[in-house]
C-alpha positions in Angstrom: -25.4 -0.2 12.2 -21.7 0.2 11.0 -21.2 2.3 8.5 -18.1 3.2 6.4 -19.4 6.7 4.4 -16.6 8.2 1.9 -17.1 11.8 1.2 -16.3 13.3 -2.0 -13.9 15.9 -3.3 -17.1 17.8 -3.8 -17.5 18.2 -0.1 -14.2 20.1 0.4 -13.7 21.7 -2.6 -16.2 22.0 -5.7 -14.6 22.9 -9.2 -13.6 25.9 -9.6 -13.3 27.0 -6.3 -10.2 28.5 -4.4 -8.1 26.0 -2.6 -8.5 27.8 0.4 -8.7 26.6 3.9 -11.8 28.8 4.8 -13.2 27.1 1.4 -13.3 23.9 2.9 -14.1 25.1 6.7 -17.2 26.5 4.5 -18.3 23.4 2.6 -17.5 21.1 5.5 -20.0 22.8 7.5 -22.8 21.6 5.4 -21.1 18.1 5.2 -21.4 18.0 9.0 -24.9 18.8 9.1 -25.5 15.9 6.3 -23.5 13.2 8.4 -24.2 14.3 11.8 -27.4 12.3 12.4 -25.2 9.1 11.6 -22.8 9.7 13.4 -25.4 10.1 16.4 -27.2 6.7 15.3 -24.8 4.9 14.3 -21.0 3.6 14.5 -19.6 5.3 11.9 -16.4 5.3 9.7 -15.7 8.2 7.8 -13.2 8.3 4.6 -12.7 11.6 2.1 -11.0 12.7 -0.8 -7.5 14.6 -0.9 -6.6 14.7 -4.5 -6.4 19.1 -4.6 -5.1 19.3 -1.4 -2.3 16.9 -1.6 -1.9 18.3 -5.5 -1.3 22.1 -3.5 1.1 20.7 -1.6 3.2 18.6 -3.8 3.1 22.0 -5.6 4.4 24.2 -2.6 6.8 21.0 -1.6 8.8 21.3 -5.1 8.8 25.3 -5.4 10.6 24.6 -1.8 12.9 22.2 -3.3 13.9 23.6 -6.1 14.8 27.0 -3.9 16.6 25.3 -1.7 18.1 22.7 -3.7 16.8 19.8 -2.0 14.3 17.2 -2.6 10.8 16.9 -3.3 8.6 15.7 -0.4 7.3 12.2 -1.4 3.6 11.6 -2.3 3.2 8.9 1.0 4.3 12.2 3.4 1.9 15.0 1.1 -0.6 12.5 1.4 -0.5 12.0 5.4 0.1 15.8 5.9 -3.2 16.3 3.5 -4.7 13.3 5.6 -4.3 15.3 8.8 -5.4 18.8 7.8 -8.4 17.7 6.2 -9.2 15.4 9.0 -8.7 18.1 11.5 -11.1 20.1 9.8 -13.9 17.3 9.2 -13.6 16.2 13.0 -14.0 20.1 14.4 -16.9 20.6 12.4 -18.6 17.8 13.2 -17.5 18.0 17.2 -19.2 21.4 16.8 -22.2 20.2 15.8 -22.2 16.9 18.5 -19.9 17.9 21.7 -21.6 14.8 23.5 -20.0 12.6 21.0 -16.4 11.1 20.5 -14.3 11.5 17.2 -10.6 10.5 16.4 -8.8 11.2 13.0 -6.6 8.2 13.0 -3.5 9.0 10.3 -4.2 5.4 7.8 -1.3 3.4 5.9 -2.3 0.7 3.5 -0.5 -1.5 2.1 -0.2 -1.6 -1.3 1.5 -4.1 -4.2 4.8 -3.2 -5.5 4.0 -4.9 -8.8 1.3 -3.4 -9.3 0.7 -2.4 -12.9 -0.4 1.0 -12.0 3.3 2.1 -10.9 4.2 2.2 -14.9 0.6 3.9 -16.2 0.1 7.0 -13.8 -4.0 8.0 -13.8 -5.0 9.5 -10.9 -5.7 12.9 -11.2 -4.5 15.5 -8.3 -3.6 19.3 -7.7 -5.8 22.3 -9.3 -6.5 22.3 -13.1 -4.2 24.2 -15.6 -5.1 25.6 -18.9 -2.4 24.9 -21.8 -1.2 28.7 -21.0 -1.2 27.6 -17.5 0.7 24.5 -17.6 3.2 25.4 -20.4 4.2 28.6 -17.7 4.2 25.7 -14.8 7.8 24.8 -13.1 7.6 21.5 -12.1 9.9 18.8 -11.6 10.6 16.7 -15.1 9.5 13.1 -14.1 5.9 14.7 -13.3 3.0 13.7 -16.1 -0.2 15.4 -16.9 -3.0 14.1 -18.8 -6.5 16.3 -19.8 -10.2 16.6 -16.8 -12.1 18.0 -19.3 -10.5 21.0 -21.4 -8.0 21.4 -19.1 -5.0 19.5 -17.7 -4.3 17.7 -13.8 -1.1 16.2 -13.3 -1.5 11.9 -12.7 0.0 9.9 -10.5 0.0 6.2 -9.9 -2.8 4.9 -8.3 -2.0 0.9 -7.1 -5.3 -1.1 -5.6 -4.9 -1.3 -1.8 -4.5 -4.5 -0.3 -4.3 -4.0 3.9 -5.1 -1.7 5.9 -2.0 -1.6 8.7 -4.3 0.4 11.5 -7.1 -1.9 11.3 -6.9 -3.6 15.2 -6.7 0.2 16.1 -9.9 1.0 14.0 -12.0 -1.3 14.9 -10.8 -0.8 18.6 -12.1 2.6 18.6 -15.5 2.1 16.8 -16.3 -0.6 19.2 -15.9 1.9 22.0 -18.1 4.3 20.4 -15.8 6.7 18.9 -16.6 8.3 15.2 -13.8 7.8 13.5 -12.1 10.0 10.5 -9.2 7.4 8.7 -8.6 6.3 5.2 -8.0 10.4 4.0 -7.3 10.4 0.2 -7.4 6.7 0.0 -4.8 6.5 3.2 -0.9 6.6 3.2 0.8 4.2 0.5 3.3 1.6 1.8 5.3 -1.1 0.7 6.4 -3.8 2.5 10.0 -5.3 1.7 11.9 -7.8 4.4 9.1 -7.3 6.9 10.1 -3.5 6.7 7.1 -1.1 5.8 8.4 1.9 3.6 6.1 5.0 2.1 5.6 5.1 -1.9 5.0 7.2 -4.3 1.2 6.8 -5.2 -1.8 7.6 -4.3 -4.5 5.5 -3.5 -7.9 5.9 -4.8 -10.1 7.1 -2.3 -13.4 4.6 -3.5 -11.7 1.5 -3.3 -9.3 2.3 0.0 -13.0 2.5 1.5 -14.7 -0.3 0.4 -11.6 -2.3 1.6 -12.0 -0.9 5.0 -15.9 -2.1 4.5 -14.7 -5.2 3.7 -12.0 -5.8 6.6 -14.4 -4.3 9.8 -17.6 -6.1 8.5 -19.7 -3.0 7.8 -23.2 -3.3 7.2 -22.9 -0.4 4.8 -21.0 1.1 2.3 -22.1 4.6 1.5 -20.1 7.0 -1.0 -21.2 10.1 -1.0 -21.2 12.6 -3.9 -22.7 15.4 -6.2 -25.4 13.5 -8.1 -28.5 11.4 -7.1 -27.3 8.0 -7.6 -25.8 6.4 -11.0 -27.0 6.5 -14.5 -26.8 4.4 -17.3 -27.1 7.0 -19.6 -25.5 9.8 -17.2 -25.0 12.3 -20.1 -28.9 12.6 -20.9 -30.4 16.0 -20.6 -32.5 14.2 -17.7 -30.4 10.4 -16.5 -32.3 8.0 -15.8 -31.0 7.3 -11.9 -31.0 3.6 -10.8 -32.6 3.0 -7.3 -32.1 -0.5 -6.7 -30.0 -2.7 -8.6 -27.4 -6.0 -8.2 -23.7 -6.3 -8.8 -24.5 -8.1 -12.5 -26.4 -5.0 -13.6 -23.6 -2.2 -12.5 -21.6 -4.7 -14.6 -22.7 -3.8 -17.6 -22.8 0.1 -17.5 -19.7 1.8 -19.1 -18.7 4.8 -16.7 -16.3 7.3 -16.3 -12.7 5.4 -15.0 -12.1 8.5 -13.5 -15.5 9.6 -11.5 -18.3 7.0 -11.0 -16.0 4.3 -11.9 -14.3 3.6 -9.0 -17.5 4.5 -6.8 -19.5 1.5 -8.3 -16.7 -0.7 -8.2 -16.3 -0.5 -5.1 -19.6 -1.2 -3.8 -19.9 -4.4 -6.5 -16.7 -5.8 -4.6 -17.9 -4.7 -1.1 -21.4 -6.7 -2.0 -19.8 -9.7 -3.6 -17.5 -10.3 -0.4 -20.6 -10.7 1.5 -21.1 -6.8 2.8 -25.1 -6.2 3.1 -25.4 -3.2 1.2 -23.7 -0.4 -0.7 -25.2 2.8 -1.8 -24.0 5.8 -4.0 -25.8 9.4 -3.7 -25.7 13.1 -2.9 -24.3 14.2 0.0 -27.2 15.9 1.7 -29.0 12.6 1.3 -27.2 10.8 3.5 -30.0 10.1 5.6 -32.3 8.9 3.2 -29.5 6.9 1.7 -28.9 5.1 5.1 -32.9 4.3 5.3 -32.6 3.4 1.5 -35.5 5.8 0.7 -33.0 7.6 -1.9 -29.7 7.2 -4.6 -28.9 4.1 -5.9 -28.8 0.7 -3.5 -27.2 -2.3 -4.2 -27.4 -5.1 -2.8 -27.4 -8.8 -4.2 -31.0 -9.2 -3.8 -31.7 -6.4 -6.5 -35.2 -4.5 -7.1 -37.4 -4.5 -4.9 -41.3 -5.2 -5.6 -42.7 -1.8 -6.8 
């Protein structure tokens, strides 16, 4: 089976905790053990989040510039130097775990719309969280725009839908010769592409929907997205949700969730489905066995429930 399985932010670094390098070596451990039997079983794609680590750097990037008097490092250059780090550390831990195994981070630029109306409304959320104390202290550069996660502050960025995928021949080259492969990092590298000229931008692209195009373009048979909670909830602020198993692409339509969380997640499996992928799922991390067997989270597919 080919699989394309996005890792959460959770994986690398929960809330709350220090953006730290041996934090992630530490959370990426259990990650490993969770994915390991698919990578053994299966060929398998792996995508993950980058929205603190790329946040850190942006941060270090300007305090540079502003010291030095130069310019700020652009978001498409944070966001393959995050892309690389964080890969690095996913494929060691894993290698660790399965030295008879073959794994390549492949560094991923997708191509994005340049009239895209996300360019003028920046909403993706990256870097640590600031209280108002925080972020009224914070030097930052002045075209830079916050906006409240919970009762604290992120800064936002534009987030434009990705379109193409430039590595894909190289992608699928390497899964078909049996190598894991680590790509897509933080939703991959943003380009534009002007007079047949490719040129980096200053976005980032959400991390959900850069994978479920990669789904889409090397024909996976699933789309897994892996996260904190068992599956998706209609009414995911209950005391105890009510966690869908199996459901269709005209049911997720009708829930109203977070834009900002499960959002993008169930979005991107109704599009993966719709285009004629078998099967998405959405669940916790450490289920990502069960998920693949569909014993556990929520599974879509266009068939629906199954017979109880």
């Amino acid at each position: 089976m080919r699989i394309v399985a996005a890792l959460g932010g959770n994986a690398l670094i929960r809330r709350g905790q220090p953006l730290s390098v041996q934090t992630q070596r530490d959370n990426l451990a259990a990650a490993a053990q969770a994915l390991a039997p698919l990578a053994r079983a299966h060929e398998l794609l792996i995508t993950h989040g980058n929205g603190p680590q790329v946040g850190l750097l942006a941060l270090q990037a300007a305090a540079y510039a502003g010291q030095s008097g130069g310019e700020a490092t652009p978001l498409d250059v944070l966001g393959a130097e995050s892309e690389g780090m964080v890969g690095y550390l996913i494929e060691q831990a894993l290698a660790n775990l399965l030295p008879e195994r073959r794994f390549a981070t492949l560094l991923t630029q997708i191509e994005v719309d340049p009239a895209d109306p996300a360019f003028a409304h920046p909403s993706k959320p990256i870097g640590p969280l600031y209280s108002e104390a925080e972020l009224a202290a914070l030097v930052r550069p002045a075209h830079w725009q916050f906006g409240r996660d919970g009762e604290r502050w992120r800064r936002l960025v534009a987030s434009p839908r990705p379109l193409q995928v430039l590595e894909l021949p190289v992608i699928r080259l390497l899964l078909e010769q049996g190598v894991s492969v680590i790509c897509g990092g933080g939703g991959g590298i943003p380009v534009l592409r002007r007079d047949g000229v490719v040129h980096g931008v200053e976005a980032v692209i959400d991390k959900d929907h850069a994978s479920g195009l990669l789904a889409r373009q090397l024909g996976a048979d699933l789309l897994l997205l892996l996260t904190d909670v068992p599956g998706v909830a209609p009414d995911f602020r209950a005391a105890e949700p009510r966690w869908l198993h199996r459901t269709t692409p005209a049911a997720l339509r009708e829930l109203a969730l977070p834009a900002g969380s499960m959002g993008p997640k169930v979005q991107a499996c109704i599009e993966f489905v719709e285009a004629g992928g078998p099967r998405a799922a959405i669940g916790r991390l450490e289920d990502a066995t069960a998920l693949v067997s569909g014993s556990a989270g929520t599974q879509l597919s266009k068939l629906g429930p199954a017979p109880s």
